[in-house]
LUMMIVO-107629 format. One record per residue: residue in one letter; x, y, z of N, C-alpha, C in turn. Coordinates in steps of 0.02 Angstrom, whole numbers, padded with zeros to 5 digits, always signed. Layout:
REM residues N
aXYZXYZXYZ/...
END
This chain:
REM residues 307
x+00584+00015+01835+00639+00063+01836+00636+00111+01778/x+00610+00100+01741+00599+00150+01661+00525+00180+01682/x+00537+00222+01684+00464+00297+01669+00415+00280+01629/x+00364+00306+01626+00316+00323+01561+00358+00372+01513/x+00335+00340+01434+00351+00376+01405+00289+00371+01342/x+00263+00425+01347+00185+00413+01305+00190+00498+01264/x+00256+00539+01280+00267+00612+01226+00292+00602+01207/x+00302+00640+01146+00366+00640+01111+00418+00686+01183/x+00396+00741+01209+00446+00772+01263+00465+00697+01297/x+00429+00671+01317+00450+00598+01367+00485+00575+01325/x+00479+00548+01267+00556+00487+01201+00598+00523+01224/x+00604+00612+01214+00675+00649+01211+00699+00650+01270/x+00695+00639+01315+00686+00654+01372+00725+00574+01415/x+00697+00546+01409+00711+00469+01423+00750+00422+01363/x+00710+00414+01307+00770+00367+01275+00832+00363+01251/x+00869+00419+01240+00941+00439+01228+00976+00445+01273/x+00950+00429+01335+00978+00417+01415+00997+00382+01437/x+01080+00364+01428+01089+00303+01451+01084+00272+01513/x+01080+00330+01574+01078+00340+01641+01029+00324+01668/x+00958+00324+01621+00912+00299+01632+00903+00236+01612/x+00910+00212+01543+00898+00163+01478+00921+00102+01521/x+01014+00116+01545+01043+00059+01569+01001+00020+01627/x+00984+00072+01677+00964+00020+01729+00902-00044+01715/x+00862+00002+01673+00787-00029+01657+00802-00078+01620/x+00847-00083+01549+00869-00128+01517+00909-00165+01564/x+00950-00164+01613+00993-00210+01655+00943-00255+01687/x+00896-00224+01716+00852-00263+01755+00789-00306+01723/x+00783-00298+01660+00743-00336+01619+00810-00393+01603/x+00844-00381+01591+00898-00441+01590+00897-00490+01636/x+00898-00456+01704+00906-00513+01734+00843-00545+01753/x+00781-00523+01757+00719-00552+01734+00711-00596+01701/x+00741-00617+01642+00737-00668+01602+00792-00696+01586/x+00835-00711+01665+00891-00760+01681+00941-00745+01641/x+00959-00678+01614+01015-00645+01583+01082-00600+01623/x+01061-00614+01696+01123-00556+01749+01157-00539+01731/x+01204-00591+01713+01292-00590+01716+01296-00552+01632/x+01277-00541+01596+01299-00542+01514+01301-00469+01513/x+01361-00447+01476+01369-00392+01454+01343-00355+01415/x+01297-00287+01438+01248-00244+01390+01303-00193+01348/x+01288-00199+01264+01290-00152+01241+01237-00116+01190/x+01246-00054+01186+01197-00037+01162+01212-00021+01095/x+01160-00028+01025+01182-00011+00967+01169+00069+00965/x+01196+00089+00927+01182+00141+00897+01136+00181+00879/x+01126+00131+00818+01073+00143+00773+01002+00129+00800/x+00960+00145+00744+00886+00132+00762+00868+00191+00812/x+00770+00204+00803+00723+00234+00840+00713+00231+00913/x+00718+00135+00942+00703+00081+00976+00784+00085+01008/x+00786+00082+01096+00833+00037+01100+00825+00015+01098/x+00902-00034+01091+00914-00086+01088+00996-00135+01094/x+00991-00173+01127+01076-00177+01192+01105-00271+01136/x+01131-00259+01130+01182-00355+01135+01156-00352+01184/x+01160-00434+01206+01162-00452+01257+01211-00516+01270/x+01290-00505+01281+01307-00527+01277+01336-00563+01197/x+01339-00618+01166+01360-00631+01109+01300-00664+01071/x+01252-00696+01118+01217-00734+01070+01143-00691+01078/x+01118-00661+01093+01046-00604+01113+01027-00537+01122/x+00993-00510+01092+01001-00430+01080+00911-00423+01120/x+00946-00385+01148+00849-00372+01186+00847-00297+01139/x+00786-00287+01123+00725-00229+01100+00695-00207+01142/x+00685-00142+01161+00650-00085+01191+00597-00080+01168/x+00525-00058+01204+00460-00017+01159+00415+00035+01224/x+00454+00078+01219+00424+00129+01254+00348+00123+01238/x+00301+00152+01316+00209+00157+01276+00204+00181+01221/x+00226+00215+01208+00215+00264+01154+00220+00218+01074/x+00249+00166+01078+00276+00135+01020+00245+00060+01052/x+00231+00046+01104+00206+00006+01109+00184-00073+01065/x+00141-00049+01014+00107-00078+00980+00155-00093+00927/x+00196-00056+00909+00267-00085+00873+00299-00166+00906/x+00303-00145+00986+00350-00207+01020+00307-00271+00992/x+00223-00260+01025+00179-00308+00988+00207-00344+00923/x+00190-00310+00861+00206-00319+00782+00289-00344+00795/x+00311-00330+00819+00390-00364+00796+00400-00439+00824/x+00363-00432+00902+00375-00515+00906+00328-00569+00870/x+00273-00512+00849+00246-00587+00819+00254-00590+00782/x+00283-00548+00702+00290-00548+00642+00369-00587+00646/x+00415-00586+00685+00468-00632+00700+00445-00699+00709/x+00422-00701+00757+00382-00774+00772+00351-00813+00730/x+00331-00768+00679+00287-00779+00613+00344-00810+00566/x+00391-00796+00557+00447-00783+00525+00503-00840+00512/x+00504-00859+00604+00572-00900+00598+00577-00967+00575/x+00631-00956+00549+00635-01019+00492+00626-01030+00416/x+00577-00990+00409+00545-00977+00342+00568-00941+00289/x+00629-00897+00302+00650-00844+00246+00720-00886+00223/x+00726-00885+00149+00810-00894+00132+00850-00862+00166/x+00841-00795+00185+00892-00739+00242+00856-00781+00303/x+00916-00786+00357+00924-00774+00424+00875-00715+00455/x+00819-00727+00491+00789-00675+00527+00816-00684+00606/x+00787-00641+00645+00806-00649+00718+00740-00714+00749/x+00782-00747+00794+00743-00808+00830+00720-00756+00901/x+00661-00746+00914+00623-00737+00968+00617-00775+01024/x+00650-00758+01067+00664-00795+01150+00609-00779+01187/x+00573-00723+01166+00525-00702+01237+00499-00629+01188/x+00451-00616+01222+00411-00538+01218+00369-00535+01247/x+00340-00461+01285+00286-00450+01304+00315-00383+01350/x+00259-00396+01407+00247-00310+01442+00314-00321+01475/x+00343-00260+01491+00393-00284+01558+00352-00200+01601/x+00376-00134+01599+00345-00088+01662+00317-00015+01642/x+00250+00000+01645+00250+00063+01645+00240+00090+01554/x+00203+00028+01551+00201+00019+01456+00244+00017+01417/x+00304+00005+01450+00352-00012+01416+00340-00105+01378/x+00361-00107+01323+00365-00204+01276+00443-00193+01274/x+00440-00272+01248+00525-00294+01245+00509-00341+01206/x+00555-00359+01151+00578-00428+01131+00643-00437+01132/x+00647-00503+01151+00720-00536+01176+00723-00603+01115/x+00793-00579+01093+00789-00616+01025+00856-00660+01000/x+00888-00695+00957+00946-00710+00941+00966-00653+00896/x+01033-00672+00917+01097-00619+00881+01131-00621+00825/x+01104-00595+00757+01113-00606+00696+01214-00597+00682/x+01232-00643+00640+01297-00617+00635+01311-00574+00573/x+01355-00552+00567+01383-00502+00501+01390-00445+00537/x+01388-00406+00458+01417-00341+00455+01341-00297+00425/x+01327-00233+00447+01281-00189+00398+01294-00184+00329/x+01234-00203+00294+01262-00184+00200+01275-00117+00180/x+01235-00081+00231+01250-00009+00206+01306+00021+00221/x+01355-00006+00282+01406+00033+00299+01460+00004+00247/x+01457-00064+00215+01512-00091+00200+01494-00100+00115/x+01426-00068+00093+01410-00060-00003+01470-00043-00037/x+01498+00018+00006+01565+00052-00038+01628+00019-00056/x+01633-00036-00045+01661-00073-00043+01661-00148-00068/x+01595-00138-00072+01599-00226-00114+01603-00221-00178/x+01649-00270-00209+01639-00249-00289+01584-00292-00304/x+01572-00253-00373+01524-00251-00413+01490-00318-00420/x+01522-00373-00422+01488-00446-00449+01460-00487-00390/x+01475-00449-00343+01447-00463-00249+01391-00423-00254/x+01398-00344-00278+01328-00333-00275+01275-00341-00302/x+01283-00386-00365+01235-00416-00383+01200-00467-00379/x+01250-00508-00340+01222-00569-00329+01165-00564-00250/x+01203-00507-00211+01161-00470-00167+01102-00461-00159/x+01084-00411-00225+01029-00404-00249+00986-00438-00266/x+01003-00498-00313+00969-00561-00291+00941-00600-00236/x+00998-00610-00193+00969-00656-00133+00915-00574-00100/x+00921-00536-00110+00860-00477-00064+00791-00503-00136/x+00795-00505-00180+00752-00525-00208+00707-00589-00180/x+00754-00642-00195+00727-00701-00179+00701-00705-00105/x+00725-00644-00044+00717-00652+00029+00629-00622+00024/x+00624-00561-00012+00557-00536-00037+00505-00581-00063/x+00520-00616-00101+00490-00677-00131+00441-00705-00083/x+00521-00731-00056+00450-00791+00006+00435-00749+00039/x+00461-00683+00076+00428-00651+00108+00340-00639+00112/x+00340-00608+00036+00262-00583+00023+00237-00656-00017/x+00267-00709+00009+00209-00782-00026+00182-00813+00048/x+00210-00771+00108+00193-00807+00153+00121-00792+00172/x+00086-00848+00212+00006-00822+00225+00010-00756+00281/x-00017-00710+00257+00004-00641+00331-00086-00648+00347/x-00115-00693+00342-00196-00683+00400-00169-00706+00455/x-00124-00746+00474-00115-00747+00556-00091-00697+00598/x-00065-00645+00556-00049-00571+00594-00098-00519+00581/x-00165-00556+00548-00198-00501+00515-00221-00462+00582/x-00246-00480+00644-00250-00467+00700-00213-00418+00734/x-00140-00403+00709-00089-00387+00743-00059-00317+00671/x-00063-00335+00637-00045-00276+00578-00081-00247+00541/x-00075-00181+00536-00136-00140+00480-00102-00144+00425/x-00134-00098+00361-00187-00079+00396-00267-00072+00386/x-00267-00166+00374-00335-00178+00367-00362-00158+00277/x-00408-00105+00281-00427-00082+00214-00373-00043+00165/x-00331-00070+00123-00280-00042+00083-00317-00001+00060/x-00360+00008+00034-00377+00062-00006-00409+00114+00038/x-00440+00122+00097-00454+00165+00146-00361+00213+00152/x-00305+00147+00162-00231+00195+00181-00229+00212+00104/x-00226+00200+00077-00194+00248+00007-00251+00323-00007/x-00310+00306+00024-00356+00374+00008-00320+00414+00083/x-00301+00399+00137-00293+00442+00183-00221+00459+00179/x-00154+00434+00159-00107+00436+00115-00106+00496+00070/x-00126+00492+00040-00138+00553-00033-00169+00611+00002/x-00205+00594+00060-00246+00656+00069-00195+00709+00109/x-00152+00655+00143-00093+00695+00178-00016+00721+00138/x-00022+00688+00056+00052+00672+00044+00074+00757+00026/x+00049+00805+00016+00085+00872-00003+00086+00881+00041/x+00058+00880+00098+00065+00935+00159+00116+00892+00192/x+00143+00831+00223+00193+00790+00234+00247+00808+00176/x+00246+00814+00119+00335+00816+00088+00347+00921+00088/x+00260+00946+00084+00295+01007+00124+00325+01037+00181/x+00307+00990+00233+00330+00996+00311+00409+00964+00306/x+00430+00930+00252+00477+00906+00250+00551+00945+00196/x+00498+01018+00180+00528+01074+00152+00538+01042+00064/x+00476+01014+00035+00493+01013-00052+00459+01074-00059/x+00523+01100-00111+00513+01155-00144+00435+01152-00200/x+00412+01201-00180+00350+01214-00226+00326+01180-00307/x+00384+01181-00360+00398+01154-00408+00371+01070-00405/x+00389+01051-00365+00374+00975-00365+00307+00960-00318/x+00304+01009-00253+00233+00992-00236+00188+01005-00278/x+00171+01042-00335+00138+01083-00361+00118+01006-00411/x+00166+00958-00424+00140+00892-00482+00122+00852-00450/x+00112+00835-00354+00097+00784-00329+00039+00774-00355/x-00032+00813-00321-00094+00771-00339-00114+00744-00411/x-00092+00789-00489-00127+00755-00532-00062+00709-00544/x-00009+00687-00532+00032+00629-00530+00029+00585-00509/x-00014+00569-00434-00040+00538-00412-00111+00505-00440/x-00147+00555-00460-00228+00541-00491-00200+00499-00560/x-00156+00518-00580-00144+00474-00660-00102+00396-00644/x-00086+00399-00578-00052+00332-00582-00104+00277-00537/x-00128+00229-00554-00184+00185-00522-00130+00137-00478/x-00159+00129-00428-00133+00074-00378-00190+00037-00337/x-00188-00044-00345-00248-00059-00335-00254-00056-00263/x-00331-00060-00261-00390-00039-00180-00385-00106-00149/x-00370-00161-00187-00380-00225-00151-00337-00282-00194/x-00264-00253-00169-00192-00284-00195-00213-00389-00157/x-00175-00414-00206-00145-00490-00140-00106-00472-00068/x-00155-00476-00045-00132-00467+00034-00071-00502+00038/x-00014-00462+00082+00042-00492+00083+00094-00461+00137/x+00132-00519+00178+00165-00479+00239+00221-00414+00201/x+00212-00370+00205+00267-00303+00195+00322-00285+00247/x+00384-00284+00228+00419-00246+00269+00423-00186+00294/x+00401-00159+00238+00387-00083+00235+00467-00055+00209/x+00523-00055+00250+00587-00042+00252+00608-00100+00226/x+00640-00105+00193+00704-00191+00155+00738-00135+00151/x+00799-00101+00169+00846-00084+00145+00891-00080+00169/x+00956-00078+00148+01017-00089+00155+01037-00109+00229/x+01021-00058+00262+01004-00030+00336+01006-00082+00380/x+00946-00139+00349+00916-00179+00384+00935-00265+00372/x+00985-00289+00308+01019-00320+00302+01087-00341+00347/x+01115-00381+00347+01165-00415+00367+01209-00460+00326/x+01264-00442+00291+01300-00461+00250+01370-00501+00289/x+01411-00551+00263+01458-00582+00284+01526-00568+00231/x+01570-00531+00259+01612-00493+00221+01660-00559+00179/x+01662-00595+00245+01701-00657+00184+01642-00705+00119/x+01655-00677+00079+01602-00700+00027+01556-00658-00003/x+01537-00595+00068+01467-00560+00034+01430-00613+00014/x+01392-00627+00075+01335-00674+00066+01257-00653+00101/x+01215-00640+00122+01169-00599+00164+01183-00648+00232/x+01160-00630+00277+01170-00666+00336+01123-00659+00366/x+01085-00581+00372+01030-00572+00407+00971-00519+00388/x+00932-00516+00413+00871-00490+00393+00830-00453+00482/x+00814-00393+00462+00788-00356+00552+00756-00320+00528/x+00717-00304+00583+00700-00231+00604+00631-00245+00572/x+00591-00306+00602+00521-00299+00572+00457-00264+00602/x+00470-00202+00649+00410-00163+00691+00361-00137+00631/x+00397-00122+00593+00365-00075+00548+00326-00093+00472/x+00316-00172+00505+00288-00231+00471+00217-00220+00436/x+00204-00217+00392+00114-00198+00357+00080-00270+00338/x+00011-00270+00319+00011-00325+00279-00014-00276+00203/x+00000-00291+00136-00031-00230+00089+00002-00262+00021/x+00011-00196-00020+00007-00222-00099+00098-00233-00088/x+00105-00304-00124+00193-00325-00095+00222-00243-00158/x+00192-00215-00183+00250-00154-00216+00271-00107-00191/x+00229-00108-00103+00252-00040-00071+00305-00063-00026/x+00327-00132-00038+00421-00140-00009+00471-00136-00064/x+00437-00116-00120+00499-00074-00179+00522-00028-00159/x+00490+00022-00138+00501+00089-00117+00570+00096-00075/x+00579+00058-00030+00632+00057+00013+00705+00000-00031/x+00664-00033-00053+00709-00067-00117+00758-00015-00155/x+00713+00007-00197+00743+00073-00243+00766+00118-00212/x+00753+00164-00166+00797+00206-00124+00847+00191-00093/x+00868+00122-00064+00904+00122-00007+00962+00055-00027/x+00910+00012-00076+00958-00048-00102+00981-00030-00143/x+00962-00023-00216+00980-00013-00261+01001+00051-00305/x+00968+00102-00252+00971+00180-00243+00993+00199-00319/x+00928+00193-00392+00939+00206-00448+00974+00158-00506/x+01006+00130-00479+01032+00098-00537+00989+00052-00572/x+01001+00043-00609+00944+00007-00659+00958-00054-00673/x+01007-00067-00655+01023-00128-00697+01031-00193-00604/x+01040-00150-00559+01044-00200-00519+00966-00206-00491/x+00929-00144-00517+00866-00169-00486+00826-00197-00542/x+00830-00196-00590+00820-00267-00635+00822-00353-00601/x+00899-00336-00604+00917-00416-00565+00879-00415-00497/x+00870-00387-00470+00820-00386-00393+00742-00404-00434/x+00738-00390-00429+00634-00401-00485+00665-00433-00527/x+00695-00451-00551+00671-00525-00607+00694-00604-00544/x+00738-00585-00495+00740-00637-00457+00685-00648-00399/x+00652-00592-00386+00600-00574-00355+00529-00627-00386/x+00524-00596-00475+00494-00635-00508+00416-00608-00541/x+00420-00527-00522+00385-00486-00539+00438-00432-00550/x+00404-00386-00622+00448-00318-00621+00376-00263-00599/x+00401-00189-00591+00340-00129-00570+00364-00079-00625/x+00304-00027-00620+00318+00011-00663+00358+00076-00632/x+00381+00092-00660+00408+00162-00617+00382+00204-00559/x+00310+00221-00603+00277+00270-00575+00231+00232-00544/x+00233+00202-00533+00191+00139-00473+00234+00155-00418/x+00303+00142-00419+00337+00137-00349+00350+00220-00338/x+00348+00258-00397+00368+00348-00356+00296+00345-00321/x+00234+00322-00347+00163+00360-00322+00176+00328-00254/x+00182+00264-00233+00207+00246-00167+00252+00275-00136/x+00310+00293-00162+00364+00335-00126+00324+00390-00107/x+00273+00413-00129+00249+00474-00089+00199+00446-00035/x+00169+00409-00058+00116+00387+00002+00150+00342+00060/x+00211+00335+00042+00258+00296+00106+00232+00321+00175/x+00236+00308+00223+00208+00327+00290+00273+00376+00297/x+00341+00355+00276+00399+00390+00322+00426+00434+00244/x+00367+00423+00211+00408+00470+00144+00441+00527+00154/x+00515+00549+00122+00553+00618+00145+00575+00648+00065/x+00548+00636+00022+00570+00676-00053+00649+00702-00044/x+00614+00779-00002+00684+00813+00000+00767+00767+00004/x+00737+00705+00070+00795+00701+00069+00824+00656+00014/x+00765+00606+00002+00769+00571-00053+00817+00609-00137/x+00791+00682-00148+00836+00704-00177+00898+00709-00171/x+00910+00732-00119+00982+00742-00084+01037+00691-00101/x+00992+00615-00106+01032+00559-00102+01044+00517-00145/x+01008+00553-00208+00991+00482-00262+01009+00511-00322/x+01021+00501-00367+01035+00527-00426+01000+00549-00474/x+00997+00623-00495+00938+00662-00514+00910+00649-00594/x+00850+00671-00606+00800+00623-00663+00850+00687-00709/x+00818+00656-00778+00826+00710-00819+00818+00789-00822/x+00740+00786-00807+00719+00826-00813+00682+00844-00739/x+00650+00888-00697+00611+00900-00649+00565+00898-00643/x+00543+00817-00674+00466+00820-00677+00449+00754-00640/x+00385+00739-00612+00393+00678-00574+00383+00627-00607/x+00368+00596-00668+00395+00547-00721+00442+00540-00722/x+00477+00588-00733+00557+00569-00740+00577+00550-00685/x+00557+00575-00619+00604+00558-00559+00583+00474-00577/x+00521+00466-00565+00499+00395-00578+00564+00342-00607/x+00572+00380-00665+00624+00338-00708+00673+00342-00698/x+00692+00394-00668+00775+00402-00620+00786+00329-00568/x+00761+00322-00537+00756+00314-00496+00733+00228-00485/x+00654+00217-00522+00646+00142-00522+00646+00124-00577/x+00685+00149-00655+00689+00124-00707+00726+00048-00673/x+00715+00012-00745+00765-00055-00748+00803-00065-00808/x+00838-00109-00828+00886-00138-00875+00897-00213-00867/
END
């Protein structure tokens, strides 16, 4: 009942459709003995993705993303049980029509950290910060060669040379003003990041976003959204750390890396913030609190200093 969708014209076209989305998602439901349960759909996210009912949330993977649906059920699968955070329990995955994947999963409880940050006081968000530390921890101690099959991308140091080769022309398409493209490459050439890090499962994204907090207590509850899963150097899941968790402050991303149990250097995690696959500067400015000065050291220190 769902189309090909292998363009970007086909995503726009088809996945924001609920007229379409519903039936195909209804009928993969009842495929895997789900009829009767009430679909809703979230919001958020790239991927649909519906409740199913109270206890199961099915995942979408158009062809086009395909190889995402792949990486999420098995890096879940990989997963459950194993993290201090709550991950999602995997019921099922694979093809369902027309290159479309699915995973069908358990239903994390809580609330988003990011919608409800403004609000927690201060001695919640630190202890926060911690348990995302300690969830990182075992994360990148776990063995990731059983997904080595399933996640790139293979030669780290092959992506960081093809990375750099793209990173001005990516934060220019993303409209940075001249001033700052103009310090990417020798900012990059002066900061070393190793060619052949401890292999280690990456989230890529840890942030806020992707948490699940329990408002009575502020306690974490859950942990998602692993498509976008790497295996690589564990410092390029700072990046989303510092932007999105701790978004500058210094002193709570301290307590995150010392509970973690490694600290980074600044300009270790900005040279990654540029070579990020989904790196956006601009907006990254927009959102974070500005360095001293306009130089990319300083943003460095704006940004992933500690205390």
């Amino acid at each position: 009942m769902l189309p090909p969708v292998e363009t970007d014209e086909q995503w726009d076209a088809v996945v924001p459709d609920e007229t379409v989305m519903r039936p195909g998602a209804e009928a993969l439901c009842a495929r895997l003995g789900l009829r009767d349960q009430p679909l809703t759909r979230f919001p958020d996210g790239s991927q649909p993705v519906y409740a199913v009912g109270e206890e199961h949330v099915v995942k979408l993977f158009p062809g086009a993303a395909a190889q995402d649906g792949v990486a999420e059920g098995a890096v879940l699968s990989h997963l459950q049980g194993r993290l201090p955070v709550p991950t999602p329990r995997v019921r099922e995955y694979g093809a369902y029509e027309n290159g479309w994947r699915y995973v069908l999963m358990s239903r994390l409880t809580g609330e988003n950290l990011a919608r409800v940050w403004p609000r927690i006081p201060r001695t919640h968000r630190e202890r926060l910060v911690t348990e995302i530390g300690e969830a990182l921890s075992a994360l990148h101690a776990l063995d990731p060669e059983p997904l080595a099959d399933t996640l790139g991308p293979g030669d780290w140091g092959a992506f960081l040379d093809r990375q750099r080769d793209g990173a001005v022309t990516q934060q220019r398409a993303a409209g940075l003003p001249d001033r700052w493209l103009d310090q990417i490459p020798d900012f990059l050439a002066a900061t070393p990041l190793p060619r052949t890090p401890r292999r280690s499962l990456l989230h890529t994204e840890a942030m806020a976003q992707h948490f699940l907090v329990d408002p009575d207590g502020w306690r974490l509850t859950g942990c998602f959204d692993f498509e976008p899963a790497m295996i690589g150097d564990p410092a390029y899941d700072f990046v989303a750390v510092g932007l999105f968790v701790t978004r500058g402050d210094p002193r709570l991303l301290g307590r995150l890396t010392r509970r973690y149990g490694r600290t980074f250097e600044p300009a270790e995690l900005l040279a990654y913030t540029l070579l990020h696959v989904y790196s956006n500067l601009p907006w990254y400015l927009r959102e974070l609190p500005a360095p001293a000065e306009p130089t990319l050291p300083a943003l460095a220190e704006a940004w992933f200093g500690t205390r």
